[in-house]
C-alpha positions in Angstrom: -36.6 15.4 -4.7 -35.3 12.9 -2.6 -31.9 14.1 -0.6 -29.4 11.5 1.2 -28.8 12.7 4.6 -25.3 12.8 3.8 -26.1 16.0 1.3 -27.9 17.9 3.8 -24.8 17.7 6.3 -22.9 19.0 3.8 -24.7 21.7 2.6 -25.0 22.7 6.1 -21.4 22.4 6.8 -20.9 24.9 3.5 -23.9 27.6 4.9 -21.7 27.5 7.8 -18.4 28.1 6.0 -20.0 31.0 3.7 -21.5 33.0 6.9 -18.3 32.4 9.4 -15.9 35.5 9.6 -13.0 34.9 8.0 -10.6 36.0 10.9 -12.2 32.4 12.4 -9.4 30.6 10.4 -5.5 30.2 10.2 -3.6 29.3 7.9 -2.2 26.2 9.5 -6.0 24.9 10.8 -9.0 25.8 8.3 -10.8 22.5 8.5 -14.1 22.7 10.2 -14.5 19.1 12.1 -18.0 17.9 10.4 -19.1 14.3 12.1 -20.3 12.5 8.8 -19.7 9.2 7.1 -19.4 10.0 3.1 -18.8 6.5 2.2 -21.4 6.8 -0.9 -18.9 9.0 -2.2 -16.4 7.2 -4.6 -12.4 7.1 -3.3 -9.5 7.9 -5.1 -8.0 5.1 -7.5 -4.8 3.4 -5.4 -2.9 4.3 -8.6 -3.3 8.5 -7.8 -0.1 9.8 -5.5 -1.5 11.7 -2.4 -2.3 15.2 -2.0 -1.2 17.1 1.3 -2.3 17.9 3.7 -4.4 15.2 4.9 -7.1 15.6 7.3 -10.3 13.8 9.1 -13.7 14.5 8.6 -15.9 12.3 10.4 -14.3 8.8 10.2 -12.7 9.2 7.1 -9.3 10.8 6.2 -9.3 12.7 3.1 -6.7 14.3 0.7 -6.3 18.2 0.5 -9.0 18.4 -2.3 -11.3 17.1 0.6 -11.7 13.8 -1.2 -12.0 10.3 1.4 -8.9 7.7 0.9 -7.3 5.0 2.6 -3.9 4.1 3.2 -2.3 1.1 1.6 1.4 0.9 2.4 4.0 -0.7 4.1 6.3 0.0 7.3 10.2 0.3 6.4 12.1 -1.4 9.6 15.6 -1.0 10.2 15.7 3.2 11.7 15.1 2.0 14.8 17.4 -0.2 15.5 20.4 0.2 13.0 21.5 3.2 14.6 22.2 1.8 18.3 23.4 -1.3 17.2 26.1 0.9 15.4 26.1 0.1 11.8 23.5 2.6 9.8 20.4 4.4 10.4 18.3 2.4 7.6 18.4 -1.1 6.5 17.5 -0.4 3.0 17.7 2.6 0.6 15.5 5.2 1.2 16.5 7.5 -2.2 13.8 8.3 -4.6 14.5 4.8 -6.6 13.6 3.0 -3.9 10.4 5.3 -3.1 9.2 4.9 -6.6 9.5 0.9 -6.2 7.2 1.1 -3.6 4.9 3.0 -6.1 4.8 0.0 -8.5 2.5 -1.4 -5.6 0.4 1.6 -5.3 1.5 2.2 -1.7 0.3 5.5 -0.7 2.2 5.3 3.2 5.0 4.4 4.6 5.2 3.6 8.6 9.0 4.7 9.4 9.8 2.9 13.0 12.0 5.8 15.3 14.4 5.3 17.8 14.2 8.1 20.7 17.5 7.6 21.9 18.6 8.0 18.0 16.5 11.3 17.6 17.9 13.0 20.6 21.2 11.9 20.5 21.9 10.6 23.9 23.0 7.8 25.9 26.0 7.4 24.3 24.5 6.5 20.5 27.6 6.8 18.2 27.2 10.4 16.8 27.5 9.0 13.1 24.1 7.7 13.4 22.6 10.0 15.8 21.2 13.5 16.9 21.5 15.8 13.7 23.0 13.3 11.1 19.7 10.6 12.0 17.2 13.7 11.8 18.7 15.1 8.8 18.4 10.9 7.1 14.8 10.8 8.4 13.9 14.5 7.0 15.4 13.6 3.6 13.2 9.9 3.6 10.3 11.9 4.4 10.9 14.8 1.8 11.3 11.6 -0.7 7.7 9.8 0.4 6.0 13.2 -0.2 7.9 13.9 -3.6 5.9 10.8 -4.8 2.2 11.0 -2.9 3.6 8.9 -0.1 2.5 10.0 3.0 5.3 9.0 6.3 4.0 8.0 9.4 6.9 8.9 12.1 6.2 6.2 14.7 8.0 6.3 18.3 9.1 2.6 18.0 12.6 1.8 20.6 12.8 3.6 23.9 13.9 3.6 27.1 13.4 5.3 30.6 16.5 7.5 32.1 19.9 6.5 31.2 19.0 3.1 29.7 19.6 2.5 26.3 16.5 2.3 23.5 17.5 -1.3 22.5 13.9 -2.3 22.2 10.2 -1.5 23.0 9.0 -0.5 26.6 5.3 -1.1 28.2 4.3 3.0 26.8 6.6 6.0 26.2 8.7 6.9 28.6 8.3 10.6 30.7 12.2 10.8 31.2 12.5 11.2 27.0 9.0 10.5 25.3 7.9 14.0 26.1 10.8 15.7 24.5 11.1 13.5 21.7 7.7 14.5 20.3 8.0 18.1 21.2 11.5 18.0 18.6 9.5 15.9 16.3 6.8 18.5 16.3 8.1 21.2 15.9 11.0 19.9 13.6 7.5 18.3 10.9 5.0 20.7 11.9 5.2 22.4 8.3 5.5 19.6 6.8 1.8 18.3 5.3 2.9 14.6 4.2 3.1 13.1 7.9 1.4 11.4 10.6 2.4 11.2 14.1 2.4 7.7 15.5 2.3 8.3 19.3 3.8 4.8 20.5 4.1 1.9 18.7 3.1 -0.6 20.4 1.4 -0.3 24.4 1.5 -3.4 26.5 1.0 -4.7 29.9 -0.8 -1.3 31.2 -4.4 -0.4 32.0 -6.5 1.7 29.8 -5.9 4.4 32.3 -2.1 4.3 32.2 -2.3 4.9 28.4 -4.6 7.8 28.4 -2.9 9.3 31.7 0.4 7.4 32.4 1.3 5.5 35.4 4.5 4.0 36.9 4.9 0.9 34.8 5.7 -2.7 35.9 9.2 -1.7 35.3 9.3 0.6 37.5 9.5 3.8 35.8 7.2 6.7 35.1 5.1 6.1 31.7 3.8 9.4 29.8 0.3 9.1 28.7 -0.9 9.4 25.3 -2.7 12.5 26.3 0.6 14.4 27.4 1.8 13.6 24.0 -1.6 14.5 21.7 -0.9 18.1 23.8 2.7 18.0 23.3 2.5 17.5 19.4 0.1 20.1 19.5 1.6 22.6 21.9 4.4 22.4 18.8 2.4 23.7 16.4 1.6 20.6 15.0 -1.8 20.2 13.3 -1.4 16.6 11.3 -3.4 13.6 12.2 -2.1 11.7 15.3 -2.6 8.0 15.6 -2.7 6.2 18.4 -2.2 2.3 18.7 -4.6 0.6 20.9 -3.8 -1.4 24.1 -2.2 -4.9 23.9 0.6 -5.2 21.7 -1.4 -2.6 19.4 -4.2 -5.6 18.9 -6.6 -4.2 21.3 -9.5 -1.3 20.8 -12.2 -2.6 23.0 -11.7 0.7 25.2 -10.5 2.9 22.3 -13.1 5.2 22.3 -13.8 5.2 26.1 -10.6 6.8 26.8 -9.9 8.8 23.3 -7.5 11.5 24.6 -9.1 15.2 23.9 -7.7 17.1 20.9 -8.7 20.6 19.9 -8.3 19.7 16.3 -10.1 16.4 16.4 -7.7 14.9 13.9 -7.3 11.5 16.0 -6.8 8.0 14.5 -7.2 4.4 16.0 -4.3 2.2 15.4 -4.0 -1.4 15.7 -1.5 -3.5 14.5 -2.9 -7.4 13.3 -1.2 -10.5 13.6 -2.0 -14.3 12.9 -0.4 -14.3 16.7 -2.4 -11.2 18.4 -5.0 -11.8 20.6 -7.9 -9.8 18.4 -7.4 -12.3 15.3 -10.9 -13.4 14.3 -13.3 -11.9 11.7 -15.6 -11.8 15.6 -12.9 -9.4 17.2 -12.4 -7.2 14.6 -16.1 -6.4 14.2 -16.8 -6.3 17.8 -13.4 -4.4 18.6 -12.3 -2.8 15.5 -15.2 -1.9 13.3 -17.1 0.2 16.0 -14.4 2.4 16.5 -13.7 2.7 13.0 -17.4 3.9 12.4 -16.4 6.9 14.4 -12.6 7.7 13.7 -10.7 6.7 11.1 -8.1 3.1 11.9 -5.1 2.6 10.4 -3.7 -0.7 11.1 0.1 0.3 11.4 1.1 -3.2 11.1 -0.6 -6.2 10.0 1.7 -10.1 9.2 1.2 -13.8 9.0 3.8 -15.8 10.3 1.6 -19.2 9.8 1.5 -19.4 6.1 -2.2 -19.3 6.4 -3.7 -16.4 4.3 -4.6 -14.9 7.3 -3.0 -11.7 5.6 -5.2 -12.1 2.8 -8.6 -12.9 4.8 -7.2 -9.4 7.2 -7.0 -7.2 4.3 -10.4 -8.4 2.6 -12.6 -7.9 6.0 -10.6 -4.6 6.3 -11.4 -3.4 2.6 -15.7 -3.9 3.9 -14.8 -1.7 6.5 -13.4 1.1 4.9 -10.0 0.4 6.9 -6.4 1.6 6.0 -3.2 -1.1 6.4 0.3 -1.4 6.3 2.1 -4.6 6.0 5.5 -5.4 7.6 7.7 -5.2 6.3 9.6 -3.6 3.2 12.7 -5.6 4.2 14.6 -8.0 2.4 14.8 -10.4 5.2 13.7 -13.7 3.8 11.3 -15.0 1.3 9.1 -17.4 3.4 6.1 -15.6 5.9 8.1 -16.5 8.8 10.2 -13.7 8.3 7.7 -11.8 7.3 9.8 -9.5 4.5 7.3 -8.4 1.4 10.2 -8.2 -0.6 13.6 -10.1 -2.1 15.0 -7.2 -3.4 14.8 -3.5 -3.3 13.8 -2.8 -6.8 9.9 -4.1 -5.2 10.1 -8.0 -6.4 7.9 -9.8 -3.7 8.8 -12.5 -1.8 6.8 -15.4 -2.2 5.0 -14.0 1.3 4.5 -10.6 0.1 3.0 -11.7 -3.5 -0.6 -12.3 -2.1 -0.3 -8.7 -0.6 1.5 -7.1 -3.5 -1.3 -8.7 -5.9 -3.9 -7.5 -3.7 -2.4 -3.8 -3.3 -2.6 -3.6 -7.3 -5.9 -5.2 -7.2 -7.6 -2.0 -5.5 -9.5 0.8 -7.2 
């Protein structure tokens, strides 16, 4: 009888499983990390809500029941900034109405953008939209995603070195705040199965060396290193998948791999985030960038838009369905209706705009 090589890792990582001693496991870490790619086997229809906790195997995340998916989603703008500019904490509802809208596009993952300054309630943030009263709105969104199979990726979006104010997005997370931020975050999610940690949104203007270690950034100030924070999140207590967005804006993972921070749980994820604008923005980038890495660990691209009315969104998402590749568009935002602004929606009840309708049409069109 003819066996695929895939079977026989299996049934080796099952031999394994039977003969280990159960005191080998904990309850918060009983995944054994098994380097295979199990893309024979079929994925879950875009229609079925997640299971927690997710983890990776190989290059693939799956569900709890150990079956491969992707994420198809969205990112929700507006937590990250509403709450220093002093009117909110979200630009949008985030109740269970709202959650199940997103449903009606079989999104399976929302990106939630965080404000550091929000999170830990300093540098003078107005309290109403800060420290306890922003992480009690965040817990409740994410407590919503989950309640419908929507996994929440909590992404360190705005920040700022010392006494600055997070108005905006640095170079790399900051070692004045960065540090503490994701050991609160941590700690405050690290029994909670539906999330993701999103290490820094968006790394720019730095060496390959400076993101894996830190460095003191062209502004000046004293950058943490994305693998101070892998240690932080799990020094927490944490055990969810991390992501971490490559160099460049996010559009980068030439050196992804080279400098892949260590993690005792090898649950690390690629991110990149894909623009008609970004320097990696050709079918021969992504497969000479992207695809290598994603043969290896799993990629999420956090954020992918298309402000030149081109169907570059469309031609992203169909190379990234071949390659086995999660995405989330921004953004769920009722900003506009043309791709400049690039809002997926008119309303909140999940109309799309006439941008988001190639997106929307091909979210429902996945299996």
């Amino acid at each position: 009888m003819r066996v695929k090589s895939n079977q026989i890792v299996l049934w080796a990582a099952l031999a394994f499983l039977v003969f280990l001693p159960l005191s080998t496991f904990s309850a918060q870490n009983s995944v054994v990390a098994v380097k295979l790619s199990s893309t024979s086997i079929s994925q879950p229809s875009a229609t079925v809500p997640l299971t927690f906790p997710l983890h990776i195997i190989g290059n693939e995340l799956t569900t709890s029941t150990g079956v491969p998916v992707r994420l198809i989603g969205v990112d929700h703008s507006g937590s990250e900034y509403a709450c220093v500019q002093g009117w909110g904490i979200f630009d949008g509802p985030t109740d269970i109405a709202s959650v199940q809208a997103m449903r009606t596009w079989h999104i399976n993952a929302v990106r939630i953008p965080l404000n550091e300054d929000c999170w830990l309630g300093i540098n003078g943030v107005n309290p109403a939209y800060s420290g306890v009263n922003y992480r009690n709105a965040i817990r409740t969104y994410v407590k919503n995603l989950n309640s419908q199979g929507i996994v929440a990726i909590l992404d360190l979006h705005w920040n700022a070195p010392g006494t600055e104010l997070a108005t905006g997005q640095q170079y790399m997370a900051d070692a004045t705040h960065s540090v503490w931020f994701w050991s609160w975050v941590a700690k405050e999610f690290h029994k909670v199965p539906g999330v993701i940690f999103d290490l820094y949104n968006e790394p720019h203007n730095i060496s390959w060396s400076c993101w894996l270690n830190g460095c003191i950034t062209p502004g000046g100030w004293q950058a943490a290193g994305m693998q101070q924070l892998v240690t932080t999140v799990r020094d927490a207590g944490a055990t969810q998948p991390i992501l971490l967005n490559g160099n460049d804006w996010g559009g980068d993972l030439s050196q992804w791999l080279q400098y892949e921070p260590h993690d005792p749980l090898s649950q690390l994820i690629a991110g990149a985030h894909i623009y008609n604008f970004s320097g990696c923005n050709t079918a021969t980038c992504w497969n000479s960038t992207i695809a290598p890495v994603a043969a290896v660990v799993p990629v999420i691209t956090g954020e992918f838009g298309d402000t030149s009315c081109s169907n570059f969104d469309t031609t992203y998402m169909n190379w990234a369905d071949q390659q086995n590749i999660s995405y989330l568009a921004w953004t769920w935002n009722t900003w506009g209706s043309t791709c400049g602004s690039l809002a997926v929606i008119s309303d909140t009840n999940g109309t799309p705009t006439s941008y988001g309708l190639a997106i929307q049409t091909n979210y429902l069109s996945l299996k």
